[in-house]
N, C-alpha and C positions, 0 to 999 in steps of 0.2 A: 580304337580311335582315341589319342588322348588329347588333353587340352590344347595342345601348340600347333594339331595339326588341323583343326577343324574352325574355330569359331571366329577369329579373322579373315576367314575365308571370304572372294568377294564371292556377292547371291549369285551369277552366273556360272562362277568354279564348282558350289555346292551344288548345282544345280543339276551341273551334269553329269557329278557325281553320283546324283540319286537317280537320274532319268539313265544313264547306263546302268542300274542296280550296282556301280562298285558297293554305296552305301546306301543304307535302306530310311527312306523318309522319318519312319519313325523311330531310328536309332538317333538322328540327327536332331531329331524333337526334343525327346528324350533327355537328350546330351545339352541342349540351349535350355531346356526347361530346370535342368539341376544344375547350370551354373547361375543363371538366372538365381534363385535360390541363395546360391553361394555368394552371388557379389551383389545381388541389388539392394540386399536390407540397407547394406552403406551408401549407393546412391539414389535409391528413392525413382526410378523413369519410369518403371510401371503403376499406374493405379490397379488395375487386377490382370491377373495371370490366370488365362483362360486354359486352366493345364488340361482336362480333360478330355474340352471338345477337340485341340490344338492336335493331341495323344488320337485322337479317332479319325480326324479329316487329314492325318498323315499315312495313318493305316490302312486308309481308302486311297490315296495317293500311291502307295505302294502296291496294292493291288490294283487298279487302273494300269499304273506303269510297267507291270507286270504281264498286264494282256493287251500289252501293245496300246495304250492310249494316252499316251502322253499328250500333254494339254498343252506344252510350251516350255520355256526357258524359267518360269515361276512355278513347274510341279514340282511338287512335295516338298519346299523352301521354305523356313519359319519367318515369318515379319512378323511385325506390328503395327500400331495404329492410331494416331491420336484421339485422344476421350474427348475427340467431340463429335467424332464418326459416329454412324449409329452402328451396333449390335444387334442382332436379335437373340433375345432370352440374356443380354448380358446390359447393366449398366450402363448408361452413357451419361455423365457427369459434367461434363463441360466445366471441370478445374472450380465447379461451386457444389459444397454440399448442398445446395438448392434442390439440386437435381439428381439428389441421391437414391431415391427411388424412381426415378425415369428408366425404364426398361424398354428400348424400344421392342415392337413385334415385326421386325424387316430391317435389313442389312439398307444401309447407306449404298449408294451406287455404287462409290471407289470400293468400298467392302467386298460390296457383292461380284464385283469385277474378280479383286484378287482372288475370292476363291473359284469362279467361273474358271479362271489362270490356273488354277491347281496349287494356292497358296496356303498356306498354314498358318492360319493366326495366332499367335502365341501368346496377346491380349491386348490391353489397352495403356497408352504411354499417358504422364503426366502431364498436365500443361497447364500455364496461370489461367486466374479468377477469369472465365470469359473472356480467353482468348486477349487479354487486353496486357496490361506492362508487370502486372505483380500476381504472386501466390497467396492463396486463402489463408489465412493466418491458422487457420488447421489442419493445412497442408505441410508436408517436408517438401520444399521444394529441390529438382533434385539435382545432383553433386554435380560440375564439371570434374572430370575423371584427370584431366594435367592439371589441377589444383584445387582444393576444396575453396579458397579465394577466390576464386576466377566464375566471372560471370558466366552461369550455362547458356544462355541466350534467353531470349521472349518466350512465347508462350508453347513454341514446339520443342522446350527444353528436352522434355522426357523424350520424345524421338531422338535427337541429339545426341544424345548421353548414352542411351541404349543400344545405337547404331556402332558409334566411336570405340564402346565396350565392350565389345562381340554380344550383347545380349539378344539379338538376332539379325539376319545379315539384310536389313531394309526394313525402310518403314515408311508412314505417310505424313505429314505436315503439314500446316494451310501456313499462309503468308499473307496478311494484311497491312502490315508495315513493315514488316521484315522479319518475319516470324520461321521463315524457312531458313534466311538467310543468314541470319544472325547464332541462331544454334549451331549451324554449318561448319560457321566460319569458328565460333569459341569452342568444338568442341574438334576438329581439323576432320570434315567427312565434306562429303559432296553433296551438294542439295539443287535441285531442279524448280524452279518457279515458272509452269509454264505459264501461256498466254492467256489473259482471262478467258473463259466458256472454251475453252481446251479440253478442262476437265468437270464435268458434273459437280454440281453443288449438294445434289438431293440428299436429303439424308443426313446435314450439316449442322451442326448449330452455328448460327451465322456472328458473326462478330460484327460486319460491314458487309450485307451481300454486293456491293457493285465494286467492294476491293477484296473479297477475301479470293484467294485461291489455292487449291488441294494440290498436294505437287510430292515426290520420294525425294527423300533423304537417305544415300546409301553411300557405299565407301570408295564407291569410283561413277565414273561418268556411263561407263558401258550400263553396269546396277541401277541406273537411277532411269536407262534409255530401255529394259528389259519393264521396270513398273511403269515407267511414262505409257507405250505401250499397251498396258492390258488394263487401265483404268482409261484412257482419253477415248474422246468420241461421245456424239450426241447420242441424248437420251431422252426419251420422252417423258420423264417425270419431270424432267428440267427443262422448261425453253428456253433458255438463255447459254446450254451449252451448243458449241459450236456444229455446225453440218456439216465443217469441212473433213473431210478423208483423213483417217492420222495412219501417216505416212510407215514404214517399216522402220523405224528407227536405229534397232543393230543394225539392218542389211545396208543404210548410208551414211555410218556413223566413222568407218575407216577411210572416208574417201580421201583425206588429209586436207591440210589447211592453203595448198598452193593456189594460188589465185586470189583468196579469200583476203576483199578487203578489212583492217582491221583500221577501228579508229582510233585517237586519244587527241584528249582535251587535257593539255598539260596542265594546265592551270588548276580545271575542277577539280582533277584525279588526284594531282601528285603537291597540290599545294595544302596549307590548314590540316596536312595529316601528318602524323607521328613518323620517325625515320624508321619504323619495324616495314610498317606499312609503305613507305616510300621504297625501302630496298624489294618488298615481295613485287609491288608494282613494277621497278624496274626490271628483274629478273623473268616476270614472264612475259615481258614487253619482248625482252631479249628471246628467249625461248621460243615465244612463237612467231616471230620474226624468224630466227632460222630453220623454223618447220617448213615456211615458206608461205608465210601469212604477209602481206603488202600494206606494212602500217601507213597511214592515213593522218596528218592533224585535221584535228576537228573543232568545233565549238558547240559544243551541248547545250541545251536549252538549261536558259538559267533554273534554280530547283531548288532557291530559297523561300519565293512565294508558293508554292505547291505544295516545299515539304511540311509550312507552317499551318498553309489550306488545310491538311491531311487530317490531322486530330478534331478540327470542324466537321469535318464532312464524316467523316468517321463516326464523333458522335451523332448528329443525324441518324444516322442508317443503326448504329446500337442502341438507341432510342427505340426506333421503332421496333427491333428484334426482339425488346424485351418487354416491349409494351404491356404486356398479362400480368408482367409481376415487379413493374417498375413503373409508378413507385410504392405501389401496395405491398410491397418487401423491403424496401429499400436498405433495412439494416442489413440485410443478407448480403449485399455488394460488395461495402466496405470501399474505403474517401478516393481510390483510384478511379473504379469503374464507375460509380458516381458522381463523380464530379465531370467523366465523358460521358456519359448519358444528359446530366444538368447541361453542360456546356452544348451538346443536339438538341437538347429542347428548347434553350436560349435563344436559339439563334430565329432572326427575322426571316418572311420569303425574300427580302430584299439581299440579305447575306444572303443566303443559301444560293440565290441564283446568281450573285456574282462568283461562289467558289465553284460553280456547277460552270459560268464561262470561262471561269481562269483554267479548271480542270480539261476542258476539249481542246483549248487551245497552248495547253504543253502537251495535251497526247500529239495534237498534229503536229505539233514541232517536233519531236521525237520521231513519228510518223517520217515525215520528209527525210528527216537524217537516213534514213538505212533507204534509202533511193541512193546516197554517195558513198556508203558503208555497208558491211552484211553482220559485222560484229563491234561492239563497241568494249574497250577494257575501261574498268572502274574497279575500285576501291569495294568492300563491305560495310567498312566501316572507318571513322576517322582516323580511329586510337584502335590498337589490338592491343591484347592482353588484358583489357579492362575486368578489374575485380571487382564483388559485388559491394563492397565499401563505395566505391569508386561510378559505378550507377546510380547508384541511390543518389551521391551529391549531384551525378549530372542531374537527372527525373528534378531537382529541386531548378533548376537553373533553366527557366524556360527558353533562354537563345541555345546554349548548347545542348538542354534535349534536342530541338530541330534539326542543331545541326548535326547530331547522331543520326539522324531518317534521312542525312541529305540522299544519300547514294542507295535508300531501299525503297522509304515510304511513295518517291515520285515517279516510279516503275510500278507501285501498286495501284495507284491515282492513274498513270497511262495505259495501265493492261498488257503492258511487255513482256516476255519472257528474256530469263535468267537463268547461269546458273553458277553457283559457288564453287570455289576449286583451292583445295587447302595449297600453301605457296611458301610454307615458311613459318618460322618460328623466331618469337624475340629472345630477347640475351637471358630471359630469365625460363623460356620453354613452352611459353604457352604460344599455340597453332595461331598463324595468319592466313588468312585468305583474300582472293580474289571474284570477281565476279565478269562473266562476259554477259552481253546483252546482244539481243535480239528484234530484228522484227517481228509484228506479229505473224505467230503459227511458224515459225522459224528456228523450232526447236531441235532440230535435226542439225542445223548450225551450231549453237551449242554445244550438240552432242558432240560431234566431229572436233569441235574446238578442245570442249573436253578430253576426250579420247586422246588425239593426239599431242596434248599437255602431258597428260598420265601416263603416255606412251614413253615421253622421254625423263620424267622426272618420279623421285618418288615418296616424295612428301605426303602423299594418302597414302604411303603403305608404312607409317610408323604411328603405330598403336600406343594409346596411352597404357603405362603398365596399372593394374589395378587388381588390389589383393582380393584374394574370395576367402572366407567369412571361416574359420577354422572349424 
């Protein structure tokens, strides 16, 4: 098996490749585990490389699969995981040396899902200070792989980067402002944001528990609907994850897009953004319009005052997450994630409870739309291609920070599910995307919409080239 033929592979090709034994789970390990090696030192997405246990719960894999027990579509397939899932016996860091001896003794839900699934963790992905906009300053944060310029995304960088790379074929992400979507989109892979309490929290370190959600980041829509699957569903360590039944996702994900109303809001979508972004918009406007999808106009709930809400309310709820050691650490923060915890604790009951009315009443407006719609197209982001020079001045500029969150952080605030679909690339290479939206637990819509995008186009299947380490 040499390099060209394995590690861009999508997770459900690999998959069935080891559940037929053509290849054996722990040759496939093996093989991610020592390119890993060879090309991560230059981009930095793993905090640690779980190679041992990775090497063992493959070779258990292989013999299950052997005597007939195959567990699903996710046996004996390497992912990964972002470091704020818990472990057990391994680190969980949460992007602050704070937390550098946290060891938890019990797997995170979504964890212990994948490996129930027959998954193979290959370790722990890199991600900023606390889930929040920046990396520890003794952090490498790590590389966009289509330019070392180029912004990797928010805090699920290292999922991102290691997905886009072959460094294993899926992984996990949480999304509190756009943390799933934003990596997705800068680094050209597919990423899933389901509906909030879709997916279990337990086991998390929280950034915002009433906005954060755990969701795969993988290289096509079918990959991201095989992990949606074996992590979603209630759990009793969490009440707040969902009762509802999650649905078989592969078995309704080919049904096609005919009938399927599809909305756009000319104005939100296609105006205030960059022409990269304008031509990927229009092109899969086009696309799924002749899949047979029945575009719709629309008017979306205005999503200036929500998306500005967002970093209020946000801190709030990171305030209290960190309550034990903020501010009796506070040097350990550093001026980003401090200054949203100061700005949570700031705030009056009198603020609070008007951003807590302004926040129900654009979920319900959102809510009412998909009564006229099943899908809505938007934008990821304003501007694609944005370098990391080119962040840092927006983060300084607090109207256009906002306006970078219009199209994520007010789907986090609503509880919508999402999901990213790479669409294009600007004049100088770096990946564009798009995003569909959903009503809630309507992720099966998604899926489908996905699918049949990636059925006819094939913008996720061009890998960024990236050299391994001589």
């Amino acid at each position: 098996m040499t390099d060209s033929q394995w590690h861009f592979q999508d997770l459900l090709e690999i998959g069935r490749r080891i559940q037929s034994r053509e290849l054996s789970a722990e040759e496939v390990t093996k093989a991610m585990l020592k390119r890993i090696a060879a090309v991560d030192p230059a981009l930095h997405s793993y905090v640690t490389v779980m190679a041992d246990e990775a090497v063992t719960d493959a070779g258990n894999a292989d013999r299950e699969i052997a005597a007939g027990k195959a567990r699903g579509p996710l046996h004996g397939v390497p992912v990964a995981v972002k470091d704020l899932l818990w472990t057990a016996g391994t680190a969980t860091t949460h992007g602050m040396p704070l937390n550098r001896a946290f060891v938890p003794d019990q797997d995170a839900t979504t964890v212990r899902r994948l490996r129930d699934a027959g998954a193979v963790i290959l370790g722990k992905l890199q991600q900023t200070k606390g889930a929040f906009s920046s990396h520890h300053p003794d952090i490498r944060p790590p590389v966009n792989p289509w330019g070392p310029e180029l912004w990797p995304g928010v805090s699920s960088s290292g999922s991102g980067v290691a997905t886009a790379t072959g460094l294993c074929f899926g992984s996990l992400g949480t999304d509190t402002g756009g943390s799933i979507r934003f990596p997705s989109a800068a680094n050209g892979v597919t990423g899933l944001k389901p509906t909030w309490g879709r997916v279990s929290r337990y086991g998390a370190f929280e950034l915002a528990a009433s906005l954060d959600h755990i969701g795969p980041i993988a290289r096509t829509a079918a990959d991201t609907a095989a992990i949606l699957g074996a992590i979603a569903g209630p759990d009793r360590n969490d009440p707040t994850a969902s009762q509802q039944p999650v649905p078989d996702y592969l078995a309704l994900m080919t049904r096609g897009l005919s009938g399927l109303r599809l909305g756009l809001d000319r104005a939100w979508a296609l105006e205030n953004v960059d022409g990269a972004t304008q031509r990927v918009m229009s092109d899969a406007l086009a696309v799924l319009g002749d899949l047979g999808a029945e575009v719709r106009e629309i008017t979306f709930p205005a999503t200036e005052q929500v998306a500005a809400d967002w970093q209020a309310l946000c801190g709030v709820e990171a305030a209290y997450a960190h309550r034990e050691t903020y501010p009796q650490r506070a040097s350990a923060y550093g001026p980003e994630l401090a200054a949203l915890i100061e700005l949570g604790r700031s705030l009056s009951p009198l603020e609070y409870q008007a951003l807590i009315r302004r926040r129900a009443g654009f979920a319900g407006e959102v809510h009412a739309l998909f009564e006229t719609v099943d899908l809505v197209l938007a934008p990821v982001t304003p501007f694609a291609g944005i370098t990391i020079r080119g962040m840092a001045e927006i983060r300084q500029d607090p109207q256009r920070g906002v306006g970078r969150l219009r199209y994520t952080a007010p789907l986090d605030m609503s509880g919508h599910p999402t999901i990213t679909l790479p669409g294009g690339f600007t004049d100088t290479g770096a990946p564009v995307a798009f995003q569909l939206i959903a009503g809630h637990f309507r992720e099966e819509l998604l899926i489908r919409g996905g699918w049949a995008y990636q059925r006819a186009t094939d913008w996720h299947r061009r890998p960024p080239e990236v050299a391994a380490r001589p």
